[in-house]
C-alpha positions in Angstrom: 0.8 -18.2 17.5 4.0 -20.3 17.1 3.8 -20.0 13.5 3.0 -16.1 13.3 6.1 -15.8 15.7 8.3 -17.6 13.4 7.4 -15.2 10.7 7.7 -12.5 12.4 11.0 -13.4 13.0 12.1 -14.6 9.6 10.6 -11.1 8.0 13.1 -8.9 10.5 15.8 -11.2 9.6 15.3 -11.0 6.1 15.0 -14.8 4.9 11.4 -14.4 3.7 10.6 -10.9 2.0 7.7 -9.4 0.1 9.0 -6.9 -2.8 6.6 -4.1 -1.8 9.1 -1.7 -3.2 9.6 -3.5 -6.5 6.2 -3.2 -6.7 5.4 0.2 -6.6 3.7 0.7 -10.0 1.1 -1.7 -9.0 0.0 0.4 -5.7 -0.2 3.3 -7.5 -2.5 1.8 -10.2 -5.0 0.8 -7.3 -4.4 4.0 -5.5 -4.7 6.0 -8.5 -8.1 3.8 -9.3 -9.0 4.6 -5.7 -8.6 8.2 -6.3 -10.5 8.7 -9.0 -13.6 7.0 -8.0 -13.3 9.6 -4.8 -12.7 12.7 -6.9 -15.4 11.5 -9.1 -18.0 11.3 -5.9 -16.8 14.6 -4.6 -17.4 16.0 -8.3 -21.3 14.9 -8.8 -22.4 13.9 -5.5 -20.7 16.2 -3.2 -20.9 16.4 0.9 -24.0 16.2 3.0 -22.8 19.0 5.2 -24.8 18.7 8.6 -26.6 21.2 9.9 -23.5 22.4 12.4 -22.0 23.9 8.7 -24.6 24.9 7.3 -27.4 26.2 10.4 -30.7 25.1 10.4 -33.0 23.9 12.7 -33.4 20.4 14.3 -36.2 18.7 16.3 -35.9 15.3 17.7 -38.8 13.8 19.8 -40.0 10.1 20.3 -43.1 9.4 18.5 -43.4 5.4 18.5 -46.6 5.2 16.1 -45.3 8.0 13.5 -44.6 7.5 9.8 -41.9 9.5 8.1 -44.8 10.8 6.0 -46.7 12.2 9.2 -43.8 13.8 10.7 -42.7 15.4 7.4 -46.6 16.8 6.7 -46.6 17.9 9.9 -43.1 19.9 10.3 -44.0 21.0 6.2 -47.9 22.3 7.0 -46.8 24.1 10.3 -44.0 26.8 8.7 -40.9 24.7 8.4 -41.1 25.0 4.7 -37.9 24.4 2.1 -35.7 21.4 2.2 -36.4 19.2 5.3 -34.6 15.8 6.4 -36.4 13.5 8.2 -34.9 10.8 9.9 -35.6 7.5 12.3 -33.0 7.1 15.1 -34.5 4.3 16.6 -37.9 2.1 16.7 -39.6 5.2 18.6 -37.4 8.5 18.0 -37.1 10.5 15.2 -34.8 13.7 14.3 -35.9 16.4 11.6 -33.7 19.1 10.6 -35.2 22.2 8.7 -33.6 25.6 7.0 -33.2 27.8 9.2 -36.0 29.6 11.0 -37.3 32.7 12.5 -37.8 32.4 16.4 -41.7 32.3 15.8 -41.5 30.0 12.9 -39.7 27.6 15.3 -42.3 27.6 17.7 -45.3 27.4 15.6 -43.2 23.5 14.3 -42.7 22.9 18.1 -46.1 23.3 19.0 -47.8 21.4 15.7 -45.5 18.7 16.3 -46.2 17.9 20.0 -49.8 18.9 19.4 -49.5 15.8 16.4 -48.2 12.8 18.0 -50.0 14.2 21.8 -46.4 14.7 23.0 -47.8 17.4 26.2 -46.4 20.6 26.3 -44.6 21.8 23.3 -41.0 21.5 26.0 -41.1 17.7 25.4 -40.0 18.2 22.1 -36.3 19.1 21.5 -35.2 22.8 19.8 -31.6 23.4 18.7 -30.8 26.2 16.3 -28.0 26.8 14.7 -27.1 29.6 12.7 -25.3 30.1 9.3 -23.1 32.2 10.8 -22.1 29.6 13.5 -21.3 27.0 10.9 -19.1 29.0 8.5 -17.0 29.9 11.3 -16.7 25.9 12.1 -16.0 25.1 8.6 -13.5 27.8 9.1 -12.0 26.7 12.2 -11.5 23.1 10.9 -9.7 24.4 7.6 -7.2 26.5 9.5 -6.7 23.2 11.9 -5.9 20.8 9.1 -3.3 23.4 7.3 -1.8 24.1 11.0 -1.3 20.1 11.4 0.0 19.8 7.7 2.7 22.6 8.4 4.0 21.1 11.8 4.7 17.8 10.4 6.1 18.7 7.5 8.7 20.6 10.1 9.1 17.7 12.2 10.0 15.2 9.8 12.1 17.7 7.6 13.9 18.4 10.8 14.0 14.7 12.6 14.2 12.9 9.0 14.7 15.0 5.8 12.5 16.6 3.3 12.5 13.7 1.0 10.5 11.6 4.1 8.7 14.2 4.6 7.5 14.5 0.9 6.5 11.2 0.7 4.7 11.4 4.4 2.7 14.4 2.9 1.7 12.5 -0.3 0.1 9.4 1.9 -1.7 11.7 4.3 -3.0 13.3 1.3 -3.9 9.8 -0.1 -5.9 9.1 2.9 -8.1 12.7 3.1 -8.8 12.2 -0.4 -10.2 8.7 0.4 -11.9 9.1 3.0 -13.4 12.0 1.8 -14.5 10.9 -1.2 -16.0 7.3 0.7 -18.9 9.9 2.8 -19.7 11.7 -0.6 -20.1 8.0 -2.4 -21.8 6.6 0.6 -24.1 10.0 1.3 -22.8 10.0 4.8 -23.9 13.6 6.9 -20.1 15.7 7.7 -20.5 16.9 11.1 -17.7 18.4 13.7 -17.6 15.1 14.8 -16.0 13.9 11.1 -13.4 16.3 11.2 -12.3 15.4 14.6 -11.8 11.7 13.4 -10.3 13.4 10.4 -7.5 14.5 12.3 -7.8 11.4 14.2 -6.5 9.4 11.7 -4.2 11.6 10.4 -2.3 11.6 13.1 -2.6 7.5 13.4 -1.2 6.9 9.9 1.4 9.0 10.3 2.6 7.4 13.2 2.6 4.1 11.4 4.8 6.0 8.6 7.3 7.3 11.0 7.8 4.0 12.9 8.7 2.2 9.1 10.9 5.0 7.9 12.9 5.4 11.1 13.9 2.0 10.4 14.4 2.7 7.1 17.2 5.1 8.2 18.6 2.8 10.3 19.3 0.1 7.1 20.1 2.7 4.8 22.9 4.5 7.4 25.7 3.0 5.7 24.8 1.8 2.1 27.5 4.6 0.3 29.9 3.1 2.5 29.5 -0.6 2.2 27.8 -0.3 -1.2 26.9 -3.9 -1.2 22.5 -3.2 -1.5 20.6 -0.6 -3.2 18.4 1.9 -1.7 15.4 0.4 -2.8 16.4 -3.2 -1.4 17.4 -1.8 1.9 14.1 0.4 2.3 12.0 -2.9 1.5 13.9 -4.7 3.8 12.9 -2.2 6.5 9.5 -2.5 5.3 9.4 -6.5 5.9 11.0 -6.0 9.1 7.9 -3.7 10.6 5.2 -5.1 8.4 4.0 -7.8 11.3 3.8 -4.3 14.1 1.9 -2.4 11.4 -0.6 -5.2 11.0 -0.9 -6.0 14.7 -1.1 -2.5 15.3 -3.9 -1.7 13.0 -5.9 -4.9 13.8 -6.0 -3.9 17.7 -7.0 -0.5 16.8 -9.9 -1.4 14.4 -11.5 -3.8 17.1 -13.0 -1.2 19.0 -13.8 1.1 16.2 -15.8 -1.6 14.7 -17.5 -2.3 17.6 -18.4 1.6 18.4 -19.3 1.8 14.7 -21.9 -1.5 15.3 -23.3 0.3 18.5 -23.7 3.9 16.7 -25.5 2.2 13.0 -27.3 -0.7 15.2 -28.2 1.0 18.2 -28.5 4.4 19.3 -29.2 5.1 14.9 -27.5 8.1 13.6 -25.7 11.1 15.9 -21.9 12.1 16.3 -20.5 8.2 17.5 -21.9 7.1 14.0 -19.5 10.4 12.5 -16.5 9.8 14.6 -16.6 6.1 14.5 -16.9 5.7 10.6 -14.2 7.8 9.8 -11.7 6.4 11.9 -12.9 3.0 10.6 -12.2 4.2 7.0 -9.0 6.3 7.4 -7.4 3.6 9.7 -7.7 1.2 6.6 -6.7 3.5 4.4 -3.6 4.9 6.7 -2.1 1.6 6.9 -2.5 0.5 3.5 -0.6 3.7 2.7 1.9 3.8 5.5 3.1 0.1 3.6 2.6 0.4 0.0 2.5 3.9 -0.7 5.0 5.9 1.1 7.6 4.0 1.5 7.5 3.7 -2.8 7.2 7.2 -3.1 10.4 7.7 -0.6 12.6 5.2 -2.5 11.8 6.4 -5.8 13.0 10.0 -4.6 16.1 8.8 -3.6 16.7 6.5 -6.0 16.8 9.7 -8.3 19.7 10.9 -6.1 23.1 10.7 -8.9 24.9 9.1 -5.7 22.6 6.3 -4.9 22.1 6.4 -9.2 25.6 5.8 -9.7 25.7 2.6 -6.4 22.7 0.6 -8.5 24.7 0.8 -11.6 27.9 -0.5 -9.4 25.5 -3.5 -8.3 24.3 -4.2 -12.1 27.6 -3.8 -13.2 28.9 -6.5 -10.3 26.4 -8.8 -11.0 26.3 -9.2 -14.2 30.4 -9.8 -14.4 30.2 -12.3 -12.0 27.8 -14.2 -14.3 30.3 -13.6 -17.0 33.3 -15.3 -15.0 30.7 -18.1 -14.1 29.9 -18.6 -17.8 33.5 -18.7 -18.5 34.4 -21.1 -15.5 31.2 -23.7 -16.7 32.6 -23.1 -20.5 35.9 -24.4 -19.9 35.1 -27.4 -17.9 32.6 -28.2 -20.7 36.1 -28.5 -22.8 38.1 -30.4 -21.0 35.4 -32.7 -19.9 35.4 -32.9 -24.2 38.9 -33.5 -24.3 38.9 -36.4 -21.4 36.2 -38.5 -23.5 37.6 -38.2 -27.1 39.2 -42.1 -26.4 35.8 -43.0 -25.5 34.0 -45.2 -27.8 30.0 -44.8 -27.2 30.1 -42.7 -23.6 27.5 -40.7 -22.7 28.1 -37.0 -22.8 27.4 -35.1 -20.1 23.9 -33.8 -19.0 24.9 -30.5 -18.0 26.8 -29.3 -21.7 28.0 -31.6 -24.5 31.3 -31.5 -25.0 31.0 -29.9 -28.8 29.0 -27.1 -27.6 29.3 -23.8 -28.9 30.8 -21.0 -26.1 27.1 -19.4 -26.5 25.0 -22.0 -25.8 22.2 -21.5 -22.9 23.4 -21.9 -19.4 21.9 -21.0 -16.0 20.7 -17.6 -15.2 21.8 -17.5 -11.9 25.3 -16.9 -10.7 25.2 -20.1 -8.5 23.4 -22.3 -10.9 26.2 -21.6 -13.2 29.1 -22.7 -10.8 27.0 -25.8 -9.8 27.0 -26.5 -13.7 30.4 -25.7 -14.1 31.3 -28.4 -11.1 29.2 -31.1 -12.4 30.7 -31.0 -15.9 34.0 -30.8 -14.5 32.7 -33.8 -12.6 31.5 -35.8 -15.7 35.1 -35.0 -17.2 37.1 -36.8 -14.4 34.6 -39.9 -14.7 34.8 -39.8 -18.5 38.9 -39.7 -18.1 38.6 -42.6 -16.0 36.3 -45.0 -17.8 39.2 -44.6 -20.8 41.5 -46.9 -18.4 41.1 -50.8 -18.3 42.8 -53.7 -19.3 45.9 -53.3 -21.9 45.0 -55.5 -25.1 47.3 -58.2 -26.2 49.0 -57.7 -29.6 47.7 -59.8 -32.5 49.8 -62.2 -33.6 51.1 -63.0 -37.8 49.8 -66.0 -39.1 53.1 -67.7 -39.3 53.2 -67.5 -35.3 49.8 -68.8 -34.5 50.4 -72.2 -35.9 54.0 -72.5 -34.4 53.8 -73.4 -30.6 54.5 -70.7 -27.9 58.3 -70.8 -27.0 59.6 -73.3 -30.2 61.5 -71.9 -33.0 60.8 -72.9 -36.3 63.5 -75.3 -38.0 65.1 -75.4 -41.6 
């Protein structure tokens, strides 16, 4: 916990960052890969639309000894005709949903079924019908809910943020519909009220996560014109890094009890509305938090980034940068000269290991600004040591021939 606490604390200070924002193109390669597979499954598999959207008929009863191929003979054989769906809630209970019915035809399966499995009167079997009519309207309803939620955020974050945030909120929400959408037609899951209901659910969820990153997002990016020391992209991934460890924490504590609900509903109590609800909140809480932190945030920095003002601030950074590399290179250039100059008397030294002293002014040097003025020291460095080894003893002069065989201090007589 010590250790997670310590990063926590280093990402909202900014000394350890991840470049989610410089790495835009590769979330929306996944994404995009993401999307496709769910418009492909929406394309040739379609929904399983329960039978609240599209009426029908359903029976549930508990029958402990039945097969699935009794119960569908018997519902088939008795006037329940057409497409029927048979299913095994538990070890003993079973649910079967037919087209609908006329009010006699749904007695008559009543009847044959509790006459079947010796079930007593035909009450002890369970009747709900629901009409075509009733599940248009529902489909309905549920349409005119999502546009209604759409249109009030896009006026609250236009008004508390500004349309460009609100742009890229829209584009992750839509991100996460689409995928969890497209996950119930690749997995065959039934779409009842229930799904829609955790639809907007999670809606709502991951677009709380967005606002909590980009309202800090506004807070770094308040003054960047003025100062115009970062770029827009920079200060928005710094925001990013600063709320990553809540987003996480957030999502985690969430999901716990979704999975567990989800484990009850599937394990259980078999299929019904908790299985709906749970499974896609479980999918569009993953999906809202992986686009709350890699996708809109992106999408908002690249819309601003097109912006001439914030345009015109990254060229000012380039522009700084690479002129102080420039001065550097100069700077390390010229100590490589005279560090040249301070060992020509020097017979056999070694040359520096940072630049030989009869190096061309092109040759490689550091990338970085502050590897070039460490380079630039050390040379300068090796030219004061060279200049210094030069010194030592003065030599005596050599003496003629003459004076070496005449003793020191005598002069020589005629």
């Amino acid at each position: 916990m010590s250790r997670l606490g310590t990063l926590t604390g280093r990402l909202y200070r900014g000394e350890v960052s991840f470049d989610f924002v410089g790495r835009q193109r590769l979330w929306y390669k996944i994404s995009g890969a993401i999307l496709l597979i769910a418009i492909a499954a929406l394309i040739f598999r379609g929904l399983d639309y329960s039978v609240d959207f599209k009426g029908g008929v359903v029976y549930q009863f508990t029958a402990p000894g039945a097969t699935q191929a009794q119960v569908t003979s018997t519902v088939a054989s008795s006037g329940g005709g057409g497409t029927l769906t048979v299913q095994r809630t538990n070890a003993s209970s079973w649910r079967v949903v037919t087209p609908v019915l006329s009010q006699k035809a749904e007695y008559a399966v009543q009847s044959a079924i509790a006459s079947k499995f010796h079930l007593g009167k035909p009450g002890n079997v369970s009747l709900q019908s629901v009409g075509a009519t009733w599940g248009s309207q529902i489909s309905q309803k549920a349409l005119e809910a999502l546009i209604a939620f759409l249109i009030v955020i896009v006026l609250y974050l236009s008004i508390a943020f500004e349309w460009r945030m609100a742009t890229a909120a829209l584009i992750a929400l839509a991100h996460d519909i689409v995928i969890t959408i497209g996950v119930y037609a690749l997995a065959g899951f039934e779409v009842s009220p229930a799904s829609v209901i955790g639809l907007l659910t999670i809606l709502g969820y991951s677009l709380y996560d967005t606002v909590v990153v980009f309202d800090k997002v506004r807070e770094n990016t308040a003054g960047l014109l003025a100062t115009r020391r970062t770029g827009y992209s920079d200060a928005a991934n710094l925001a990013l890094n600063q709320t990553l460890v809540r987003s996480i924490n957030t999502s985690l504590i969430a999901l716990l009890p979704v999975v567990s609900i989800l484990a009850v509903s599937v394990f259980l109590l078999g299929n019904g509305e908790l299985k709906d609800l749970s499974l896609v909140l479980f999918v569009g809480m993953l999906s809202g938090t992986y686009s709350s932190i890699c996708i809109a945030t992106p999408v908002l920095a690249d819309l601003k980034e097109r912006q001439p003002e914030y345009r015109q601030l990254r060229k000012q950074i380039a522009q700084r940068a690479g002129s102080a590399k420039r001065q550097a290179k100069a700077a390390m250039v010229s100590a490589a000269g005279t560090a040249g100059s301070g060992q020509a008397g020097q017979s056999g030294a070694a040359q520096p290991d940072a630049l030989p002293a009869d190096a061309p002014p092109d040759a490689e040097l550091p990338e970085d600004i502050d590897g070039a003025e460490t380079a630039a020291a050390a040379v300068a460095a090796g030219a004061g040591s060279g200049a210094r080894r030069t010194s030592g003893p003065r030599q005596q002069p050599r003496r003629s021939g003459s004076s070496r065989g005449r003793p020191s201090g005598k002069k020589r007589r005629r």
